[in-house]
N, C-alpha and C positions, 0 to 999 in steps of 0.2 A: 504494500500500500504506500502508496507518493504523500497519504497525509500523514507526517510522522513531526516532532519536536525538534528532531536536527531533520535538516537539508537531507532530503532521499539520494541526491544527483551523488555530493559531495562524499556523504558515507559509500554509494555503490563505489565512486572510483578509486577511495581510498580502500577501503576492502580492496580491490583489484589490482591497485599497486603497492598495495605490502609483498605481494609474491606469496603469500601464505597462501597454500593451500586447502586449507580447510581451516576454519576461522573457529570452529569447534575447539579443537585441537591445540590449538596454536598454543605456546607456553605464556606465563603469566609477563615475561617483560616485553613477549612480542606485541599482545594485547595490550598493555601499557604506551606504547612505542604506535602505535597504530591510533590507540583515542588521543593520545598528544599531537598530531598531525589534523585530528579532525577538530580536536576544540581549537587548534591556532587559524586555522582558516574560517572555523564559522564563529569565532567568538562566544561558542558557548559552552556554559561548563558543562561536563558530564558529573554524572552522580558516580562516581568514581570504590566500587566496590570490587576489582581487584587484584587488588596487590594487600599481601597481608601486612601493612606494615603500620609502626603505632602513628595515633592522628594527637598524640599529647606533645607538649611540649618538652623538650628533654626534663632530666629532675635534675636542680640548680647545683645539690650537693654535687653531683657526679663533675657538672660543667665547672665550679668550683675549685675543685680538687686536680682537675685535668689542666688548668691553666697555672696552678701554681706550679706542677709538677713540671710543667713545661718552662716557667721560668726558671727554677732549679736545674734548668739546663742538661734533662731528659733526654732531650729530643737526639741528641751526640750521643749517645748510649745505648749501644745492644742490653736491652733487656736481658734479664737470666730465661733459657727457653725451658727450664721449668716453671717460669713464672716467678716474679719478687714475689718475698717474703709475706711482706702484710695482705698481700690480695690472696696468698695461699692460708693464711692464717684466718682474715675474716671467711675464706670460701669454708674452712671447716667448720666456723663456729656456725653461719647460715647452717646447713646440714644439720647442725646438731640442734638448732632451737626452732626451723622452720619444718625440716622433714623427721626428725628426733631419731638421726645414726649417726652414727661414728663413722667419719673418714676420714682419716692421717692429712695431715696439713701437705705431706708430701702427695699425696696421689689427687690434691685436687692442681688443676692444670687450664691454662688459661688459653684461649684459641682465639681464630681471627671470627668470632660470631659463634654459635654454635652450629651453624652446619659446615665450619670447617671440623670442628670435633667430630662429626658424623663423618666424616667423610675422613680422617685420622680413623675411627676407628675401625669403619667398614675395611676400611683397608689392610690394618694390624691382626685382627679377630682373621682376616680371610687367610692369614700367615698360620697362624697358630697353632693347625692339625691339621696333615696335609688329606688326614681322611676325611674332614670335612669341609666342601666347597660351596654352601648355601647359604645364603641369609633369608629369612621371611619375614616381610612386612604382615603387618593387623593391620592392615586398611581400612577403610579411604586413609590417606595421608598425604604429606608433602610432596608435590609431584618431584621438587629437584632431589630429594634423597634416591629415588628411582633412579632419576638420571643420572646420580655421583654412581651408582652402580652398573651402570650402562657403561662409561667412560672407562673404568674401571677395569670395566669387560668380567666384572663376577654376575654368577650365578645370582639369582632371587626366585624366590616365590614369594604369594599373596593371597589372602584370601579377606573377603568385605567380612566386617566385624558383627553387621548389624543383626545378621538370623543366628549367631552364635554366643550371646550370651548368657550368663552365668555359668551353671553347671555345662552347658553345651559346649563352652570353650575349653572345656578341658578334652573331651575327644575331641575335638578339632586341631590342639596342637597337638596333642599326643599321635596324629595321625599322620603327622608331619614330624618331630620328633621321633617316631621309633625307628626312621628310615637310616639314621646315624650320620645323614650329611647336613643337616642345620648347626652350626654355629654360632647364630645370632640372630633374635629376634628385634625385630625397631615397631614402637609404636608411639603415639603423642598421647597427652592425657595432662589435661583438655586435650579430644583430637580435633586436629587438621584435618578435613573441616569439617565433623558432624557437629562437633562440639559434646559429644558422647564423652563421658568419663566413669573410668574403670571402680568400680567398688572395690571393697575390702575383701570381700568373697572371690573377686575376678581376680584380683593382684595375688592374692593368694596361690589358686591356679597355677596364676604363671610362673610365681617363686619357685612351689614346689616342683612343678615339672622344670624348671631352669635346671636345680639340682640333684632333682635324678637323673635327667640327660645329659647333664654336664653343659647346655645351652647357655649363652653369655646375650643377659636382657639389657639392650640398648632403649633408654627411658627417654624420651623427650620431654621436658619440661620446659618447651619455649612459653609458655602461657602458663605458669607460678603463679599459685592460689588465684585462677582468677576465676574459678567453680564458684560463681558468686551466690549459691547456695548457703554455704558455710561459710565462715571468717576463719581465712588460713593467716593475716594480718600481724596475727600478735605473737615475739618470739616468745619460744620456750613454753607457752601455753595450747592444750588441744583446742579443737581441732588441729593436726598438722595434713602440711600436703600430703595427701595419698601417693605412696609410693611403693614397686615394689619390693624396695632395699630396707622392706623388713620384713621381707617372707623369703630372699635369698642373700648369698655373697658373691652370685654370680652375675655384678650390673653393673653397668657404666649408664650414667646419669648425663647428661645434655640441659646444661640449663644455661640460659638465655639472658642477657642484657634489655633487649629488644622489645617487648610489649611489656614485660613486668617495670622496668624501669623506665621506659621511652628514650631509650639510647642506641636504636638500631643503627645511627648516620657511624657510630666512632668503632660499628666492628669486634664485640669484645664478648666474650661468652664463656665455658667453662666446663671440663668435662671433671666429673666426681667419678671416680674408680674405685671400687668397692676394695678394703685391703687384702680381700684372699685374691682376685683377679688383678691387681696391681703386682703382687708377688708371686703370682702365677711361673713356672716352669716348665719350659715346653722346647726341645731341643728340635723342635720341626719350626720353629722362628732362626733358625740359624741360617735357614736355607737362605735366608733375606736381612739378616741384622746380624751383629756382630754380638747378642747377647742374647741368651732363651730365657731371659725375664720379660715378663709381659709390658709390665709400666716402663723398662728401659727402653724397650724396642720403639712403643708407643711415643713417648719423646724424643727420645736421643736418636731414635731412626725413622719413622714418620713426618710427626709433627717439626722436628728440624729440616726436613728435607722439604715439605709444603712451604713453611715460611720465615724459617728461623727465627721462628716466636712472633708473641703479640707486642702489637704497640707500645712501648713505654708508656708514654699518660695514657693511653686509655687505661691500664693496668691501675694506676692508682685513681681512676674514678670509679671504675670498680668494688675498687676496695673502699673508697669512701662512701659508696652506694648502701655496700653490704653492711658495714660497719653502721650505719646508720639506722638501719632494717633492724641489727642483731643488737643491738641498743635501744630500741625504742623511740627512736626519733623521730623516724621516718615510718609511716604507714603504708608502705607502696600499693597494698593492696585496697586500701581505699579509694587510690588516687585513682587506679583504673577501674573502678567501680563503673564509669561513666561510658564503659562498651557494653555495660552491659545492661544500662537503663537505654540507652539506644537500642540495643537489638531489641525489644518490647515493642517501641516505637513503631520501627521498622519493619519487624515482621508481620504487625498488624494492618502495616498501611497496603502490602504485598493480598495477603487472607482475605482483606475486602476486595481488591481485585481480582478477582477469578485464580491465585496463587494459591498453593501449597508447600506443606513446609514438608520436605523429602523425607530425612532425620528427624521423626518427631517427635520418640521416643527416647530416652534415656534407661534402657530396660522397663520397668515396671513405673517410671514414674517422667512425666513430661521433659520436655528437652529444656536444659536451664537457657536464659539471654546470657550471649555472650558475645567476645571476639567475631565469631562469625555464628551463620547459618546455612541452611539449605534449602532450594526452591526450586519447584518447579507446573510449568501450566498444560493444562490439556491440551492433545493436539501436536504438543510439542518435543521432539528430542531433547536435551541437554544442550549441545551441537546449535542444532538449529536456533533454539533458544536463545538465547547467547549470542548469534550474528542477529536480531529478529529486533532484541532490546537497545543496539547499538543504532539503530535510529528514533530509539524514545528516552537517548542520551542517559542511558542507564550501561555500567559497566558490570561483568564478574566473569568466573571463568567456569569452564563446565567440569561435574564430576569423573566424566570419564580421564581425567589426566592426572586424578589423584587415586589411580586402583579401584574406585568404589564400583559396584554393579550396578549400583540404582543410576543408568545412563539416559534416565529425563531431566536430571537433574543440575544447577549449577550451587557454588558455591560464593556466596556473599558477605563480606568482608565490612563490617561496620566503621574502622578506623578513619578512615579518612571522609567520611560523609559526615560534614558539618549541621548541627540542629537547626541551621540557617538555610538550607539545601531543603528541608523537609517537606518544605511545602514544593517544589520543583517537584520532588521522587514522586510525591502525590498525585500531583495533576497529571505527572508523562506516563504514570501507573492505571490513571482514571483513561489515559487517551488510550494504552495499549489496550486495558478492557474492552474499550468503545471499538475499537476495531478489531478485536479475537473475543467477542462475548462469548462466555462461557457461566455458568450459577455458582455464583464465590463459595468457595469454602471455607469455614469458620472454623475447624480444627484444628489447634496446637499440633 
């Protein structure tokens, strides 16, 4: 239809000359990359849903700490590539009063973001034991974790998370674990992007199966306490974040600067290695490192050879973030409280127009607001979806590029959609109805 909110002509030719073949498909920065050509030419904005990335303001402590460090005259100086001192010391104390375990100030380890830690470990973990050459994702997830495994050139398997919970999940990895070639498993929690998060019953699960199989559970925790459900907020007091490093010793942990603190521009994240998989022994790592210690190889042969460490300041804003957090001072998880009285907003203004929310479940009990969500309309692929909203100046990306099955489906991104924008999403929501009517559905 030619009666659309942005320009019909202007969107066809741009769709046409991105070269992207299927607009479905296409990865989150080619999308990006594509509606930035279309709002400079028509001057309008799109409702820009995405890119996952935070829409807060950095937190001042971090920016603070990072400028003095940098007049201290940092910036001349190789960091230590197992990380200074005090960002290793607050990453242990975080662990112990936000997730309440113990991990050695040594085995926490500071990276360029955390999907460079993922991709450090994918890499290390595929060393390990030459009899095992898999990794399996719990989907829907991250689409670029797939991709570091593509590059990679390692194996993966997958399977969508959503018909296999609780008690179900346990034959499901077992099904895949008894084959003896899993190595490691990756999932997020909050995931990317159902916003599905794992109970205590689920985590359990996967501990115990992690070590009876001897499996090594890579935890994503890019979105820290942000199950705005509960108040994960306050150190050293329960609730803590659910995690499953306290149902095994077989985990490496991924935790993120990036949406918990709003410092995804400076790159800085952190991987937490559990102390029996830190001092792990494995003489099938020699084939590739010069030591069959697990955490050696992991730094001294990995992570040195991606980047020769992280940044100096950012390392101490970091550490003035966490220190902040593990003191009291700073509420973080307050702050971003405000993705998730968005997502409310927003999903409801989708539900009045002929929208559906894909993930609506959270097991037994409704899908919390958060970070993101999922949608989709009748009539409509994922895919199609997705090039269809790109003329009613509405962006996201489809679930088929994050593993999930449910492929009518896209994925929507709350961060960067201004409360100032709301009435925009509104109206271009009310005009898409108006020309795809279909009878709204009111269900969560």
């Amino acid at each position: 239809m030619n009666d659309t909110p942005i320009n019909f002509e202007v969107v066809s030719r741009h769709i046409k000359e991105s070269k992207i073949r299927n607009i479905g498909t296409a990865s989150i920065r080619e999308i990006k990359k594509l509606i930035n050509g279309i709002e400079t030419e028509t001057g309008e904005k799109f409702v820009r849903m995405e890119m996952g990335v935070p829409g807060l303001p950095p937190a001042e402590i971090g920016v603070q700490a990072e400028i003095d460090a940098l007049k201290r005259g940092v910036a001349a100086i190789y960091p230590d590539i197992e990380g200074t001192p005090v960002l290793k010391k607050e990453a242990s104390r975080f662990a112990k009063l936000f997730l309440d375990i113990d991990v050695d100030e040594a085995n926490c380890i500071p990276t360029v973001g955390s999907m460079q830690g993922g991709f450090a470990a994918f890499l290390t973990l595929s060393k390990l034991n030459k009899e095992r050459d898999t990794s399996l994702f719990i989907d829907p997830g991250f689409p670029v974790h797939r991709q570091q495994q593509i590059v990679l050139g390692l194996k993966y398997e997958s399977f969508d998370i959503y018909e296999f919970r609780g008690e179900k999940l346990r034959h499901k990895l077992e099904s895949y674990f008894s084959t003896g070639k899993i190595h490691s498993v990756l999932y997020s929690n909050p995931n990317n992007p159902s916003w599905i998060c794992f109970n205590e019953h689920e985590l359990k699960i996967i501990g115990e199966l992690a070590t009876k199989y001897n499996v090594v559970i890579i935890e994503d925790l890019a979105y820290f306490g942000m199950d705005f459900r509960k108040d994960y907020g306050h150190p050293g007091q329960p609730p803590f974040q659910p995690t499953v490093a306290k149902y095994t010793d077989n985990y490496l942990l991924l935790v993120s600067s990036s949406k918990a603190f709003s410092y995804a521009g400076q790159r800085i994240g952190l991987m937490l290695v559990s102390n029996k998989l830190f001092n792990m022994v494995s003489d099938d790592l020699l084939r590739n490192y010069s030591t069959n210690i697990f955490g050696r190889a992991l730094i001294y042969g990995t992570v040195y050879a991606l980047s020769a460490g992280t940044a100096h300041s950012t390392q101490f804003a970091m550490a003035a973030l966490l220190k902040a957090a593990n003191d009291g001072t700073y509420n973080f998880v307050e702050v971003v409280k405000e993705y998730g009285e968005k997502a409310k907003i927003m999903k409801k203004m989708f539900l009045d127009n002929g929208f559906s929310i894909v993930y609506d479940r959270d097991e037994n009990a409704p899908i919390a607001d958060g970070f993101y969500f999922t949608i989709s309309y009748p009539g409509f692929s994922g895919e199609k979806l997705l090039e269809e909203l790109l003329y009613y100046g509405i962006s996201a990306i489809a679930l088929s590029i994050t593993g999930s099955e449910r492929l009518e489906g896209l994925r929507a991104c709350v961060s960067l959609v201004k409360r100032s924008q709301f009435s925009d999403l509104e109206a271009r929501l009310r005009k898409f109805y108006e020309n795809h009517p279909v009878a709204p559905c009111h269900s969560k």
